[in-house]
Phi, psi and omega in degrees: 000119163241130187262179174275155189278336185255137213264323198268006198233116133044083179292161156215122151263157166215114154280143183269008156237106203312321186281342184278330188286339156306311187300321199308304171335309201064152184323094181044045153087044228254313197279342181288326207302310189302317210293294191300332160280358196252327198245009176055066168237173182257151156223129209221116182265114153239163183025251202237056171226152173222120171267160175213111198250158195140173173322134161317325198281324178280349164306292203291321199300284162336310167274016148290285175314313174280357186243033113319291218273008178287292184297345168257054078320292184309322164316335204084015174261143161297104178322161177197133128018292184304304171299320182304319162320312174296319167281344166292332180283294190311313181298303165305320183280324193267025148348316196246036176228144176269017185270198167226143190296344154315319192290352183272316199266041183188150163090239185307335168259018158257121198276104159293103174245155193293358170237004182205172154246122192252146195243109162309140172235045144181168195290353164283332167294259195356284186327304161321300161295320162312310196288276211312322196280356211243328218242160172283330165253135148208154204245112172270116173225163199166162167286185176273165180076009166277343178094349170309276169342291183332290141333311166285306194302314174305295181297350146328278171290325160320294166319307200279336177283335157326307193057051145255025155242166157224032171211138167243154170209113197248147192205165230191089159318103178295130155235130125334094150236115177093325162248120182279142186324294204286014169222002164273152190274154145108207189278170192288328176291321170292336171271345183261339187317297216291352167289323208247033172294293165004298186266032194235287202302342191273319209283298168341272210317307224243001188234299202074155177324284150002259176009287192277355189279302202298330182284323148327315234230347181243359208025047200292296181270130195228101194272040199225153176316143169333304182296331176285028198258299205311133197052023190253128162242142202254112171232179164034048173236165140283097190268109188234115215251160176240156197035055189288011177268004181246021178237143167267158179348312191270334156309275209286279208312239182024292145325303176295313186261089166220349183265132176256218201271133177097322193260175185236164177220144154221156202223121181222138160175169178242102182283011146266005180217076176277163183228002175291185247236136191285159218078335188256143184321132155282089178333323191263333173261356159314329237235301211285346153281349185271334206243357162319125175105345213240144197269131205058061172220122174224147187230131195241084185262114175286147187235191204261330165290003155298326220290121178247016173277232193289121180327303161038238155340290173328304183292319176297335168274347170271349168292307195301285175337288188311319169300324174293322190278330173299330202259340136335300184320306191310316189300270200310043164226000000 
């Protein structure tokens, strides 16, 4: 790969291979289109060259991001909209670092699953996948739309196709809101399914379908409510309970001592959109005040500038937050 030397001038890259810079582009240039708006830059693609016109900071910004995601071309992982967005959120926050956003999006934090390579896309996921490679509890807590589920289900599924596990168990606090279960149609497995949809959609993404049903059905993968945890010790599983802000105290201990010789935990949930019963003690910040600190527990906190579905999402979860905050004030004055 070769540039131009001055920085304060026009950049021209030149890649050596012509089909990955179509792929680098995207579908009628779509993905340079994400580059030039987020970093106010110009981009003009002939054969396997890319110029780049804009400010010097932004010059350099740009030719980071296209010759990244150019070398995760070469991996063989598949550009998307989404990575691209990804190497851009990265590339900004590590401004003041001597890393790159490859260094983020490529060797130890990328998660292998037989249907995808899940790539972190901002430095509290990177933070997240480290903590997930190193420690036996880790607790991912946030708003929605950060990618903590996601992630865990992936990394997850990595381990048991790996077989350094040899069970996943994905598990869900039911609550009745607003209808009680025993009075909704069909089996008690068609009423509780539509809680644990979440983890069905990551298991798609990350398996495909076919796949995790036939290991469901061998029992490989085990799918059930919470309460079907109570007296079980766990060994050699990966254990991932989701939506931990709807378990009460006694749940997560409960939860918490099930892990035996061998298994792993991960714990994702949002302690601001708990659904228990007001008054009652939250399980999950009980449990990340009780056990903070304690050695091979890393607790992993998102913040709403994480959010990585629809820009949106973001704002709306930061409106809510800002909204939560006044009205604490008000209450403490």
């Amino acid at each position: 790969m070769s540039t131009s030397p001055s920085p304060s001038s026009p950049l021209q890259i030149t890649f050596p291979n012509n089909q990955l810079v179509a792929e680098l582009c995207g579908r009628q240039d779509s993905h340079l289109q994400l580059i030039e708006d987020t970093l106010g830059v110009q981009l003009v693609a002939r054969g396997n060259q890319v110029a780049i016109f804009g400010p010097a900071e932004q010059i350099q910004q740009a030719k980071h991001v296209l010759e990244d995601l150019y070398d995760l071309l070469k991996s063989g992982v598949a550009i998307s909209p989404a990575q691209v967005e990804a190497a851009l959120r990265l590339a900004d926050g590590l401004l003041d670092t001597n890393l790159r956003p490859k260094h983020i999006m490529q060797g130890e934090t990328m998660i292998n699953t037989p249907q995808v390579k899940v790539i972190p896309r901002s430095l509290t996921q990177t933070r997240y996948v480290a903590a997930l490679h190193k420690h036996t509890l880790v607790f991912g807590v946030g708003p929605a739309g950060t990618g903590k589920t996601f992630l865990a289900a992936a990394y997850a599924v990595q381990l048991l196709v790996s077989r350094q596990v040899k069970k996943l168990i994905l598990t869900r606090p039911v609550l009745e809101a607003g209808e009680r279960l025993g009075f909704l149609p069909g089996t008690f497995e068609e009423k509780i399914d539509p809680y644990l949809r979440p983890l069905f959609d990551a298991l798609d993404d990350t398996l495909g379908r076919e796949k995790w049903q036939k290991m469901r059905e061998t029992g490989q993968i085990e799918i059930a409510p919470l309460a079907y945890m109570r007296g079980r010790t766990l060994k050699e599983s990966v254990m991932l309970l989701d939506e931990a802000q709807n378990t009460t105290p006694m749940q997560m201990k409960m939860f918490l001592t099930r892990l035996g010789e061998g298994s792993r935990m991960i714990i994702t949930g949002d302690t601001s959109q708990s659904d228990l019963p007001r008054g009652t003690r939250n399980g999950l910040r009980d449990a990340m005040e009780t056990l903070e600190g304690l050695r091979d527990i890393d607790i992993i906190k998102f913040r709403e500038a994480d959010v990585v579905r629809h820009p949106l999402v973001s704002s709306i979860t930061t409106a809510y937050a800002e909204r939560d905050r006044q009205l604490n004030l008000k209450l403490d004055e």
